[in-house]
N, C-alpha and C positions, 0 to 999 in steps of 0.2 A: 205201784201196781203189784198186784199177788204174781208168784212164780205162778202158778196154776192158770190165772188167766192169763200172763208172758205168754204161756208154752201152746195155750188155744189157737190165742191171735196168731204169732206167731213161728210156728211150730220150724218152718222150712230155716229159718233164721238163729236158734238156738241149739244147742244139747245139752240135755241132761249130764250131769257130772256124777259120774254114779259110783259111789263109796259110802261108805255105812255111815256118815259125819254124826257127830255128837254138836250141839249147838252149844253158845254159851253168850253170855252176856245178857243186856237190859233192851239193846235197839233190836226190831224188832225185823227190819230187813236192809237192804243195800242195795243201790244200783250204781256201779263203780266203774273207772275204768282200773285198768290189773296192773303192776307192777311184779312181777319174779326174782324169787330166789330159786337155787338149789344147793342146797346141801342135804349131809345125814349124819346126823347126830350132831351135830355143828351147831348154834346159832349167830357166830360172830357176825356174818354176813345179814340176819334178818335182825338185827340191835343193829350193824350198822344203815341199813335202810329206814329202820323204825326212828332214828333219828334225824331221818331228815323231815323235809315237808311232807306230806301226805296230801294233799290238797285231796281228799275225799277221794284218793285211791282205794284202792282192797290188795293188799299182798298177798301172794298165790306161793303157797311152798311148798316144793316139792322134796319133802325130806326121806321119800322111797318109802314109805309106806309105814317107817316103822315107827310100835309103841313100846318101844324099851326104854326111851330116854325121851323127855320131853323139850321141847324146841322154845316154848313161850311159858312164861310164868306170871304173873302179877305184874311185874316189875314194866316189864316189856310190853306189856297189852296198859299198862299206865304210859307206856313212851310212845303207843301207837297211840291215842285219846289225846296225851298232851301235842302231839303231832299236826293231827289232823288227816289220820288214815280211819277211813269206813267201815274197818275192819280187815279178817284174816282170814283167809283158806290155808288150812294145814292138811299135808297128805302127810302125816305124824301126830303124835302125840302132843299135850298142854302140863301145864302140873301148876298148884294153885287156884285147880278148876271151882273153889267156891269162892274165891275173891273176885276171880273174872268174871262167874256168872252175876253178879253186882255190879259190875262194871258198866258203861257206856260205852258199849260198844256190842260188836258180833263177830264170833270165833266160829268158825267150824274148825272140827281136830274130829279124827281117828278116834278118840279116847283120851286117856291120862297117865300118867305115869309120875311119881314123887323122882324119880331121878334126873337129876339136871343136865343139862345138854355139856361138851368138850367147849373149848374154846380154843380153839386152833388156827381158826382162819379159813377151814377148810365151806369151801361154798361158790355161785357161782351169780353174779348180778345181773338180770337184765336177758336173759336169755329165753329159747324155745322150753318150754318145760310139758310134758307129760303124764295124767294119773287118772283115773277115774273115766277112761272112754275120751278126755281130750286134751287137744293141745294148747297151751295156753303163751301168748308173747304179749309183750308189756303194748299198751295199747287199745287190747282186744277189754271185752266188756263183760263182767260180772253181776250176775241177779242172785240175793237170798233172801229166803227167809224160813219160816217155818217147813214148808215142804220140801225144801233143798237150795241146790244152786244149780243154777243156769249159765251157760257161755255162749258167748254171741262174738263174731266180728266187726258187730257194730252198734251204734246205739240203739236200742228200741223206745226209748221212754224217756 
């Protein structure tokens, strides 16, 4: 089902997640339940989730907003696909972004950036996270597609 008609039906039930996202890949929407990170400038913690199962998650990251250093690359958005995650919400930056957009799958990111992420460890699994007008905890429910992303408490569809 289109965000657009999600947000008619049910309008009391969702929010808009409202950040400028750049889209990327080949699938063309999602309806997921969420998993979290946080980190910034870090990706250890979203390579180590991306390796595990996805069972048709959507990871939600909140990497503070920034687009100085990119969080996901090819590499990684191939570990989320071999996975079996539905895709990514980045509140940060991608790099890579025309391999992805080839990809099987669906990214929203901030933008791009060629510079690659630390690798420090520094991040936080599984938690409350915030950006874009909501709050997101692993559980809660993800809509995208072309017109954006949606958050919901629960399932719609």
């Amino acid at each position: 089902m289109k965000t657009a008609d999600l947000i008619d039906d049910h309008a009391k039930d969702l929010t808009l997640v409202h950040l400028p996202f750049c889209r990327f890949g080949t699938q063309t929407q999602f309806a997921a339940l969420v998993q979290t990170v946080k980190c910034f400038e870090d990706n250890t913690e979203i390579r180590a989730q991306l390796e595990t199962a996805g069972n048709g998650r959507v990871l939600v990251v909140d990497g503070g907003g920034s687009t100085r250093i990119a969080l996901l690359g090819d590499m990684l958005a191939g570990l989320a696909i071999q996975n079996g995650w539905a895709g990514l919400i980045l509140n940060a930056a991608i790099r890579d972004s025309a391999e992805i957009d080839d990809m099987e799958t669906l990214v929203f990111a901030l933008g791009t950036s060629p510079v690659k992420s630390a690798k420090e460890g520094w991040g936080k699994v599984g938690q409350k996270i915030g950006f874009g007008g909501v709050t997101f905890e692993p559980g809660d429910w993800v809509y995208g597609d072309a017109d954006g992303v949606l958050h919901s408490k629960k399932q719609l569809v």
